[in-house]
ZAGUKOL-405339 format. One record per residue: residue number from 1; residue in three letters; x, y, z of N, C-alpha, C in turn. Coordinates in steps of 0.001 Angstrom, whole numbers. Example, Ala and Ser with C-alpha at 12.3 -4.5 7.8 and 13.67 -1.06 7.14 Angstrom:
# residues 2
resi 1	resn Ala	n_xx 13190	n_yy -5690	n_zz 7800	ca_xx 12300	ca_yy -4500	ca_zz 7800	c_xx 13200	c_yy -3300	c_zz 7800
resi 2	resn Ser	n_xx 12850	n_yy -2250	n_zz 7080	ca_xx 13670	ca_yy -1060	ca_zz 7140	c_xx 12900	c_yy 30	c_zz 7870
***
This chain:
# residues 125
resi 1	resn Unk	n_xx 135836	n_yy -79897	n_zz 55542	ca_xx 136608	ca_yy -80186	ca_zz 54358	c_xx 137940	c_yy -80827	c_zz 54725
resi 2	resn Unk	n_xx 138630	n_yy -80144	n_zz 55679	ca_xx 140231	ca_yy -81042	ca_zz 55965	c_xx 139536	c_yy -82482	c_zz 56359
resi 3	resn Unk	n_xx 139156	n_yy -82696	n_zz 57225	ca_xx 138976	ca_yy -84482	ca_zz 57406	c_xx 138679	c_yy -85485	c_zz 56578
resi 4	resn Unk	n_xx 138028	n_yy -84584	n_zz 55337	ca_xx 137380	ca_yy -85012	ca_zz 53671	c_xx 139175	c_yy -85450	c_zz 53213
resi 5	resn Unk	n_xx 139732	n_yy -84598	n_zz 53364	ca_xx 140592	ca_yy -84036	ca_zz 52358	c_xx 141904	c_yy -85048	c_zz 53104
resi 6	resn Unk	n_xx 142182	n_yy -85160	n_zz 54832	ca_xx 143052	ca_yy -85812	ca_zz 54935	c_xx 142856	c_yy -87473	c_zz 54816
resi 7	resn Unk	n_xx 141288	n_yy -88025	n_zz 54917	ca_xx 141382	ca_yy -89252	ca_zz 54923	c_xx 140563	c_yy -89648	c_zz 53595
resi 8	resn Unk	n_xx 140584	n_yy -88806	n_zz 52795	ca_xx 139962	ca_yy -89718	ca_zz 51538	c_xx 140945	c_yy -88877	c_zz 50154
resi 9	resn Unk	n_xx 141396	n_yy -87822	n_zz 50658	ca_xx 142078	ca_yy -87285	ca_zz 49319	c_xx 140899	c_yy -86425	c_zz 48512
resi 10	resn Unk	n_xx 139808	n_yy -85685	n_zz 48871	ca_xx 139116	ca_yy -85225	ca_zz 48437	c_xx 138715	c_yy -84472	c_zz 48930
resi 11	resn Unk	n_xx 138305	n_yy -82759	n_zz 47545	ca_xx 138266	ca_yy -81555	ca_zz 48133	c_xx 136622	c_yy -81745	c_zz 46834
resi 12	resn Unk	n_xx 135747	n_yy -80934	n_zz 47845	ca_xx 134530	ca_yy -80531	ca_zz 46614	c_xx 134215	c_yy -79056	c_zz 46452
resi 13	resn Unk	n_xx 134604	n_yy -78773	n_zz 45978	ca_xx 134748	ca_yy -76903	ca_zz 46146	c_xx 133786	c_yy -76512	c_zz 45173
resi 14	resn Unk	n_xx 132912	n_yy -75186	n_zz 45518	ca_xx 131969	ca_yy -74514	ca_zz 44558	c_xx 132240	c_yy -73148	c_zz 44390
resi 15	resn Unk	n_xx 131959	n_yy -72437	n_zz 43206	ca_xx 131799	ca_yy -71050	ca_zz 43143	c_xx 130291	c_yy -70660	c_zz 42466
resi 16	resn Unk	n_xx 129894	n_yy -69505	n_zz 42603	ca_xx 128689	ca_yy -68858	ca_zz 41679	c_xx 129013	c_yy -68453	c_zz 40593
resi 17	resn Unk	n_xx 128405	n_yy -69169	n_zz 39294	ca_xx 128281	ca_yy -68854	ca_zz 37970	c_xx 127344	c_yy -68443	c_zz 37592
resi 18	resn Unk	n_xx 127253	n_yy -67251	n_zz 36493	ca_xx 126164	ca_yy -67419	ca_zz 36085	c_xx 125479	c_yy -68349	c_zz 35162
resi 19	resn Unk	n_xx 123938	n_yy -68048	n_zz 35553	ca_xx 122886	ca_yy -69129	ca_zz 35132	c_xx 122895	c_yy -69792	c_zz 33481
resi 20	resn Unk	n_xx 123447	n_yy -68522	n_zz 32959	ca_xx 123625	ca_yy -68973	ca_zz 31424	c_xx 124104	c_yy -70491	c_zz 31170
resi 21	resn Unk	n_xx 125548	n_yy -70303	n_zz 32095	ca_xx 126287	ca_yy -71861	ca_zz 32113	c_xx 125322	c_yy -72447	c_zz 32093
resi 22	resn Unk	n_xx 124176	n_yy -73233	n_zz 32522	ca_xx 123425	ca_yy -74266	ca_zz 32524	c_xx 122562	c_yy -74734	c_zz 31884
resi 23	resn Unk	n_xx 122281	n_yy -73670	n_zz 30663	ca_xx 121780	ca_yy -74086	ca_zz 29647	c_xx 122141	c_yy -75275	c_zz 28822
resi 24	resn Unk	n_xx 121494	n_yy -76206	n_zz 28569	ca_xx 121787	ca_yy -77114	ca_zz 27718	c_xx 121767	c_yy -78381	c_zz 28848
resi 25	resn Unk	n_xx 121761	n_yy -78301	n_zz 29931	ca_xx 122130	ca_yy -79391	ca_zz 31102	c_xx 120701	c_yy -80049	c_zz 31369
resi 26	resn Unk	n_xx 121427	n_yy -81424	n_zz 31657	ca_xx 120054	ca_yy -82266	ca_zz 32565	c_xx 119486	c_yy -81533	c_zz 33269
resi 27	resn Unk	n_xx 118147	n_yy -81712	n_zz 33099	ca_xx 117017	ca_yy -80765	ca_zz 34178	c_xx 115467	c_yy -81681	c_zz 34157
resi 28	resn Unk	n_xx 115192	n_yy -81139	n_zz 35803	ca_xx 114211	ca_yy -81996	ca_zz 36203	c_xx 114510	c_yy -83917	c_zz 36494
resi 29	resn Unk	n_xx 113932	n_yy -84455	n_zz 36535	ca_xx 113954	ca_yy -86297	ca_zz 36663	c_xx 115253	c_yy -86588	c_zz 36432
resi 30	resn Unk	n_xx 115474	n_yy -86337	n_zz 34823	ca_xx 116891	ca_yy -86641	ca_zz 34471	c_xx 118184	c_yy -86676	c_zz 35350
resi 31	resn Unk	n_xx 118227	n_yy -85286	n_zz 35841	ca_xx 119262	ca_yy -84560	ca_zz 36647	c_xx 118977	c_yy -85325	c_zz 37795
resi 32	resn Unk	n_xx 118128	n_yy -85890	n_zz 38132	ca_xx 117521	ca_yy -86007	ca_zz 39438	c_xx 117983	c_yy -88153	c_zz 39507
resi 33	resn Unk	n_xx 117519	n_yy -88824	n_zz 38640	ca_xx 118010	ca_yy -90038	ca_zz 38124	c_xx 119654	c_yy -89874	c_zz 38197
resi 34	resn Unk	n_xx 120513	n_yy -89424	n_zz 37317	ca_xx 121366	ca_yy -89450	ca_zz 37088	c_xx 122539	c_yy -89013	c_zz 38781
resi 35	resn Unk	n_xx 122141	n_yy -88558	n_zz 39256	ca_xx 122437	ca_yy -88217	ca_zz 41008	c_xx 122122	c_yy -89183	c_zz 41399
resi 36	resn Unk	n_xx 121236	n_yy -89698	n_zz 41480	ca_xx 120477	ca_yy -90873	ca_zz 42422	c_xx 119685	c_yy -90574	c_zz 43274
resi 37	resn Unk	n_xx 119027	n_yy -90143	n_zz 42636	ca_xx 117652	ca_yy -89177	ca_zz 43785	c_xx 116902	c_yy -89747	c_zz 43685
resi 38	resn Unk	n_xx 116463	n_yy -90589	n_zz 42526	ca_xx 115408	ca_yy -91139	ca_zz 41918	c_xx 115175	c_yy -92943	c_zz 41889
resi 39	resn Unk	n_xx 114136	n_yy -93436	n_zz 42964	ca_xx 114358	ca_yy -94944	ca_zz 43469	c_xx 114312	c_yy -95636	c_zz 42197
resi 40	resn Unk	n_xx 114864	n_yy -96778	n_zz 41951	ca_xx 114532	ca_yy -97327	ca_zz 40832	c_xx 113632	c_yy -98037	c_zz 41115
resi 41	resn Unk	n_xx 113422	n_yy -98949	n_zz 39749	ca_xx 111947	ca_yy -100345	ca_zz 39785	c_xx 111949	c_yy -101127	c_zz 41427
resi 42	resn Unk	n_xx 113309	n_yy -101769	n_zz 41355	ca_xx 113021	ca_yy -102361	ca_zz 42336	c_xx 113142	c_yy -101980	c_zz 43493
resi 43	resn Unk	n_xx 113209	n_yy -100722	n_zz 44279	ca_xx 113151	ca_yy -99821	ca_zz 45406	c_xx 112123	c_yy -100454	c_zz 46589
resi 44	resn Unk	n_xx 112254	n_yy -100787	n_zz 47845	ca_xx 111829	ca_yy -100789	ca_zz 48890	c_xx 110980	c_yy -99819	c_zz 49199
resi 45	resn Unk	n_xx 109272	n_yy -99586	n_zz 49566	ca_xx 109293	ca_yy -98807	ca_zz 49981	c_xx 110011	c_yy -97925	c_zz 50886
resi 46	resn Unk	n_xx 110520	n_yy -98030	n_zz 51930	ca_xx 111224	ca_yy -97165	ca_zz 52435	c_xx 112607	c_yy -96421	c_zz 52035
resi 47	resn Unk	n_xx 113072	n_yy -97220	n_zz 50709	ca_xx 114215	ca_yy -96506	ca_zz 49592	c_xx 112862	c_yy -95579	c_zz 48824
resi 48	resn Unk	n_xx 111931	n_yy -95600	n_zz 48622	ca_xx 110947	ca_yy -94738	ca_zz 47919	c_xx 110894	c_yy -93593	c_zz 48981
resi 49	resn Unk	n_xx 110519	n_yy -93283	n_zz 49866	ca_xx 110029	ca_yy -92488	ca_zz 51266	c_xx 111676	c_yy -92035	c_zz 51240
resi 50	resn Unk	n_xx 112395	n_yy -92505	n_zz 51369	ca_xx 114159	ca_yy -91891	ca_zz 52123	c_xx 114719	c_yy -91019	c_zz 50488
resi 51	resn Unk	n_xx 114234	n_yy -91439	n_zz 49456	ca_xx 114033	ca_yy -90484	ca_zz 47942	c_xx 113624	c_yy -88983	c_zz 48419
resi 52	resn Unk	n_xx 112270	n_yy -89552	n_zz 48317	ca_xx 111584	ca_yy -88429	ca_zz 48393	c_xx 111752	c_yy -87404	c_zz 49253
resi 53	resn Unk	n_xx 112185	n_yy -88218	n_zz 50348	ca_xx 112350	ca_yy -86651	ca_zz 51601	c_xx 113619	c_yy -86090	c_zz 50902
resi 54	resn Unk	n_xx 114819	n_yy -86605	n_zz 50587	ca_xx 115618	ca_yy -86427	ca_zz 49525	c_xx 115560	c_yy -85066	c_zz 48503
resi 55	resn Unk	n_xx 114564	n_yy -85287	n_zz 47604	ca_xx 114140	ca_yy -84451	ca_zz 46729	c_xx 113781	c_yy -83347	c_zz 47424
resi 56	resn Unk	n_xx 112444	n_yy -83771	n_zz 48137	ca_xx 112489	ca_yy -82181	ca_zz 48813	c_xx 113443	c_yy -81289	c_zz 49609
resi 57	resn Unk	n_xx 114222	n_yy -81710	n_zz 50411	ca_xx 115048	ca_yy -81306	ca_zz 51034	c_xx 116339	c_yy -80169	c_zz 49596
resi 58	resn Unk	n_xx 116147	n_yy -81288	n_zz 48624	ca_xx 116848	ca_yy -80676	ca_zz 47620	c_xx 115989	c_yy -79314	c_zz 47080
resi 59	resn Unk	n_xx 114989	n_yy -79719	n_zz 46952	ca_xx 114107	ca_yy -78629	ca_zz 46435	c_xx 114484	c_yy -76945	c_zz 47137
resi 60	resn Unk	n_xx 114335	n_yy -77228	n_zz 48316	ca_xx 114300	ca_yy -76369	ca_zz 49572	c_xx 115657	c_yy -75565	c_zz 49818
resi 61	resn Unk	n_xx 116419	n_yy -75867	n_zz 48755	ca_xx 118217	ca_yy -75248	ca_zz 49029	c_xx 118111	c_yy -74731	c_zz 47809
resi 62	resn Unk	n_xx 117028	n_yy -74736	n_zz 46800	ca_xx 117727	ca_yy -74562	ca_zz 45267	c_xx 118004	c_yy -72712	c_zz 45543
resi 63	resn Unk	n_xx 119169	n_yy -72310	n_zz 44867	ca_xx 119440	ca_yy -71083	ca_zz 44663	c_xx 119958	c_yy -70792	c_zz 43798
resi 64	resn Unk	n_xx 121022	n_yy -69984	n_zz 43528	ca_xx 121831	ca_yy -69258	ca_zz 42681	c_xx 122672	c_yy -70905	c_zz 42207
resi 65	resn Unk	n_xx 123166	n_yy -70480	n_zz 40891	ca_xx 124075	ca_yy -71241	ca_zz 39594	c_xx 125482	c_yy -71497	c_zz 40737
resi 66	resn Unk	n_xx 125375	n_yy -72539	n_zz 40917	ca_xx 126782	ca_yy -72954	ca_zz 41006	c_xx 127943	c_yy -73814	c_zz 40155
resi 67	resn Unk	n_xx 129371	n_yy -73615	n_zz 39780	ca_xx 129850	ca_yy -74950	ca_zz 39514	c_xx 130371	c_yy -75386	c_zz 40610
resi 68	resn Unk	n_xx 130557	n_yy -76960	n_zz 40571	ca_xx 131035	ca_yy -77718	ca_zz 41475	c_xx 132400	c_yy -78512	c_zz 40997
resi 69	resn Unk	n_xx 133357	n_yy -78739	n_zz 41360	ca_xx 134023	ca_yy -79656	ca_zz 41535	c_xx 134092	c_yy -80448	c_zz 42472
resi 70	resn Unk	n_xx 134401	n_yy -81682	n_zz 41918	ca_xx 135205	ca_yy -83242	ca_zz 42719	c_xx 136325	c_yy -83206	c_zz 42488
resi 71	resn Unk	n_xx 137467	n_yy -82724	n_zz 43255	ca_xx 138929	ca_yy -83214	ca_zz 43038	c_xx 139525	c_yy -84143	c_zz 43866
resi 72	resn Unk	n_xx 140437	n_yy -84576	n_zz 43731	ca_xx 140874	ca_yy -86024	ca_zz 44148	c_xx 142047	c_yy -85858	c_zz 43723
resi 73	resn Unk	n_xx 143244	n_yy -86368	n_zz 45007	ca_xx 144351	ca_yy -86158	ca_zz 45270	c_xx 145720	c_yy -87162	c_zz 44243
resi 74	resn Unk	n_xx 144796	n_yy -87984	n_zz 43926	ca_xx 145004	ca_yy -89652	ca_zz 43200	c_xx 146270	c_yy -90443	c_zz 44047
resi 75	resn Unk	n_xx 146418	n_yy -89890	n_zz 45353	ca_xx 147401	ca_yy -90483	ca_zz 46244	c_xx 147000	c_yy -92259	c_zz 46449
resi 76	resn Unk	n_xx 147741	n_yy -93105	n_zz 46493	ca_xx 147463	ca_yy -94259	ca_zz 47263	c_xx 146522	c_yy -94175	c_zz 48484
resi 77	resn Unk	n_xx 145636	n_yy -95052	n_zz 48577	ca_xx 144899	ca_yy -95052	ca_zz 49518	c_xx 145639	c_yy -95470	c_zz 51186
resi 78	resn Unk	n_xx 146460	n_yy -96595	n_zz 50979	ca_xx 146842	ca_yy -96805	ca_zz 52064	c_xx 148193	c_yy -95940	c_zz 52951
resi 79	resn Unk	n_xx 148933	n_yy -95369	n_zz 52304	ca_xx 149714	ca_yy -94563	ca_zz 53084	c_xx 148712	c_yy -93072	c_zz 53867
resi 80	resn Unk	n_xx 148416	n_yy -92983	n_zz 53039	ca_xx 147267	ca_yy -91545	ca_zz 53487	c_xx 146210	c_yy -92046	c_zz 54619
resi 81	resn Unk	n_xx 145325	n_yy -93208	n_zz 54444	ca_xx 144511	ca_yy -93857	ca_zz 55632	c_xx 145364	c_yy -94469	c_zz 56646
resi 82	resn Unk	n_xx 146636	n_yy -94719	n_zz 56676	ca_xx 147660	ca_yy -95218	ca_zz 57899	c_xx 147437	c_yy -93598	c_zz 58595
resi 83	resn Unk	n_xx 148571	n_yy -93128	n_zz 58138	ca_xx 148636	ca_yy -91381	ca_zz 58581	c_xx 147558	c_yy -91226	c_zz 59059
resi 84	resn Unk	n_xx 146207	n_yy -91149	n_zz 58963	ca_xx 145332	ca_yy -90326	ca_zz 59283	c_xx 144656	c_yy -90889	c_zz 60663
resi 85	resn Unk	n_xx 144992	n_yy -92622	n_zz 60084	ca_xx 144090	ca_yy -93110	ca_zz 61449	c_xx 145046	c_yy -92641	c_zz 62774
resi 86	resn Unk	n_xx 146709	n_yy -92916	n_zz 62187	ca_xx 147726	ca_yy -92712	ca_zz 63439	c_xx 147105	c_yy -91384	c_zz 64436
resi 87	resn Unk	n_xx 146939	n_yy -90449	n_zz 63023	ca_xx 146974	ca_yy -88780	ca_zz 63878	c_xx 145338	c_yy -88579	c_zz 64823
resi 88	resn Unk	n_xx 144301	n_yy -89514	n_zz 63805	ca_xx 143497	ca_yy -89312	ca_zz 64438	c_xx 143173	c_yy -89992	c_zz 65901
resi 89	resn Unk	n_xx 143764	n_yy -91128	n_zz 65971	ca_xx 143562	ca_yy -91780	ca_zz 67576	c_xx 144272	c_yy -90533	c_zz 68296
resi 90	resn Unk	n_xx 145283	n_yy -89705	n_zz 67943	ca_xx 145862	ca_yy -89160	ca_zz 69142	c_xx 144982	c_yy -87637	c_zz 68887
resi 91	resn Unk	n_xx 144002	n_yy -87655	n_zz 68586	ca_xx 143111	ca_yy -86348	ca_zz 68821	c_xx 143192	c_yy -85186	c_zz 67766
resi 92	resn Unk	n_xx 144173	n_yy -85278	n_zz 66892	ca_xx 145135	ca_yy -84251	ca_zz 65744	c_xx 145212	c_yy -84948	c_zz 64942
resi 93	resn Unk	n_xx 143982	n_yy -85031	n_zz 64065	ca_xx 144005	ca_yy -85449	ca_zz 62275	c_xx 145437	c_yy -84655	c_zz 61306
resi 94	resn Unk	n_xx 145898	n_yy -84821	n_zz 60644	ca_xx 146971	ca_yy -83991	ca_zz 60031	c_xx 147137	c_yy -84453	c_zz 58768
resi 95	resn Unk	n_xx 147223	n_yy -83601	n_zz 57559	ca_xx 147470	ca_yy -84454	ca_zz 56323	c_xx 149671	c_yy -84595	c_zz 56200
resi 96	resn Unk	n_xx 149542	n_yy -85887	n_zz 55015	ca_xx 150738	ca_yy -86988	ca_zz 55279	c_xx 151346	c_yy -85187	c_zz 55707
resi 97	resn Unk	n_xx 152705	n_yy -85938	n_zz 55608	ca_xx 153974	ca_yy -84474	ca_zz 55487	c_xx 154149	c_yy -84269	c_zz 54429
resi 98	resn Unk	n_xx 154832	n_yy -83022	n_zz 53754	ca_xx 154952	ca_yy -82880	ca_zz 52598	c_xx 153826	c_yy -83034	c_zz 51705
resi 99	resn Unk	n_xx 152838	n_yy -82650	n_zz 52429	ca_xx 151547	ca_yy -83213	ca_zz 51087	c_xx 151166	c_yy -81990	c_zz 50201
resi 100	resn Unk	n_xx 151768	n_yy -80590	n_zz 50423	ca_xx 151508	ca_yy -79329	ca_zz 49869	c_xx 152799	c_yy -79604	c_zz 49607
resi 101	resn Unk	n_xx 153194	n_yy -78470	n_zz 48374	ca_xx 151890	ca_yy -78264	ca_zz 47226	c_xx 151654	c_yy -79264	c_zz 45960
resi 102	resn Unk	n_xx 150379	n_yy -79754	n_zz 45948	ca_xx 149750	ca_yy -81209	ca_zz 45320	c_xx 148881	c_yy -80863	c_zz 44132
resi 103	resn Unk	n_xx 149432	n_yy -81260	n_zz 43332	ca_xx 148012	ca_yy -81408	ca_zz 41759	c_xx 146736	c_yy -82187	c_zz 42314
resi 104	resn Unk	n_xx 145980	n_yy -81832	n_zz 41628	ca_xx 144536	ca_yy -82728	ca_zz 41588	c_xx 143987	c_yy -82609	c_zz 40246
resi 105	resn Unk	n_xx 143083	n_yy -83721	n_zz 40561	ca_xx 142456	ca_yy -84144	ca_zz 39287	c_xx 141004	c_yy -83923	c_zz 39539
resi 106	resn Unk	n_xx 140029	n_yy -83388	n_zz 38493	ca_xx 138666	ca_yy -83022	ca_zz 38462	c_xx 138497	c_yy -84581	c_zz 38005
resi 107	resn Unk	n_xx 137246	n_yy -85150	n_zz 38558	ca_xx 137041	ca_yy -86580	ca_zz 38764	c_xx 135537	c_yy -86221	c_zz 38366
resi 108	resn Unk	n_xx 134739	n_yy -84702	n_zz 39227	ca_xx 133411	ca_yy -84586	ca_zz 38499	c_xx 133621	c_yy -83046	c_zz 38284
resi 109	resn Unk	n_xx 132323	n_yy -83014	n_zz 37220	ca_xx 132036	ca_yy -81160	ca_zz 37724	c_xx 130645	c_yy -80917	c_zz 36972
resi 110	resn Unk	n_xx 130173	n_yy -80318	n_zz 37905	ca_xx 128399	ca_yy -79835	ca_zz 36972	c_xx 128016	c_yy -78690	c_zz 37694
resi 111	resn Unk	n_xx 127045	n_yy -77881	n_zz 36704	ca_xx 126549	ca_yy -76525	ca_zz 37150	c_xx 124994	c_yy -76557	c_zz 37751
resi 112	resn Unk	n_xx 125247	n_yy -76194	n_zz 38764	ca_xx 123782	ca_yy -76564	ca_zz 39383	c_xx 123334	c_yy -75551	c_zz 40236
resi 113	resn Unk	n_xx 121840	n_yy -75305	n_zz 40486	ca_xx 121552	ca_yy -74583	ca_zz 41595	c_xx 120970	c_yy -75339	c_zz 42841
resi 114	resn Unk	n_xx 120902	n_yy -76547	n_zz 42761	ca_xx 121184	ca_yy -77167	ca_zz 43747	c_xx 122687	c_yy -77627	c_zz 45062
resi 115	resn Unk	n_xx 122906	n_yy -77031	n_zz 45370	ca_xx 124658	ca_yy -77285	ca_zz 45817	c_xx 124721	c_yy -78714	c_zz 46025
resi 116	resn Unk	n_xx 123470	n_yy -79138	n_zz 46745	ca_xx 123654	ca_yy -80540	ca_zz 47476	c_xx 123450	c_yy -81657	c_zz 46478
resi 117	resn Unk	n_xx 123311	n_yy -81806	n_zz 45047	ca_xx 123101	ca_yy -82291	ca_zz 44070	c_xx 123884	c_yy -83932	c_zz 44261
resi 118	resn Unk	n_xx 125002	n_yy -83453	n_zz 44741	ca_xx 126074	ca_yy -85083	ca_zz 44985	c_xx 126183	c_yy -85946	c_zz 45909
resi 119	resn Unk	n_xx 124908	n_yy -85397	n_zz 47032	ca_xx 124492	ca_yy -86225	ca_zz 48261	c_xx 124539	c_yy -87532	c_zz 48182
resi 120	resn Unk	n_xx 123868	n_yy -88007	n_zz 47104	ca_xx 123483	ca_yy -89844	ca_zz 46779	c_xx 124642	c_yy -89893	c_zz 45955
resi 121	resn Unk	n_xx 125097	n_yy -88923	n_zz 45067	ca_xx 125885	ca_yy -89749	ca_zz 43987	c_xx 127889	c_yy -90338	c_zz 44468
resi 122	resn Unk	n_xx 128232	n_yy -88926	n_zz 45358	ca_xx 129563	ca_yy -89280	ca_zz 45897	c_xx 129511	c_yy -89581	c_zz 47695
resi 123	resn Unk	n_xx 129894	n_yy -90532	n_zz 48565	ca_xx 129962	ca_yy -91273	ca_zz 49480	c_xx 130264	c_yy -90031	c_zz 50542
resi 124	resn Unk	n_xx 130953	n_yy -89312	n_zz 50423	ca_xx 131756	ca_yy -88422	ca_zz 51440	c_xx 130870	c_yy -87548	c_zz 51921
resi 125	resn Unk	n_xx 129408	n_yy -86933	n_zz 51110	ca_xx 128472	ca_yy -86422	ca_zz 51446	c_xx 127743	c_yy -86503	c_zz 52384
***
């Protein structure tokens, strides 16, 4: 999470809810489309095959109700990626100075019993 957090400004944090929360939510294909789990028309076979192992792999974690957040620091990109590359060539990633204590902004959030649900949909995964 810190290396998430010092070079992109992003924390994805989960807790256990109960299952009730998820009533009413995308489920099955939908949920599964809307992530990007799901190849579209024009898919490569091998974007079809790199899906599917996908899905299952998802299948294979499902457990208990989670919510999830995406928060995001809404810092400038380039002062924060200077800093990070500096600290990281010398072996000691570090976030800027003064970067506590910082607001964030919920950017996503969904209740899932999949945790890994945001694999395809957010980059940092």
């Amino acid at each position: 999470m810190f290396l998430c957090l010092a070079k992109y400004g992003l924390i994805d944090r989960q807790c256990e809810v109960d299952a009730r929360h998820a009533e009413g939510g995308l489920r099955g294909v939908a949920a599964l489309r809307a992530n990007g789990f799901v190849a579209g028309a024009n898919a490569t076979t091998e974007d079809r095959k790199f899906a599917a192992g996908c899905m299952d792999d998802l299948a294979q974690e499902m457990g208990p109700c989670v919510l999830k957040l995406f928060l995001q620091d809404q810092l400038p990109d380039n002062p924060r990626m200077a800093h990070f590359m500096e600290t990281y060539t010398k072996g000691q990633p570090e976030l800027l100075p003064g970067y506590w204590p910082r607001g964030f902004v919920v950017t996503d959030a969904c209740i899932t019993n999949a945790p890994s649900i945001w694999s395809e949909k957010h980059f940092y995964s």
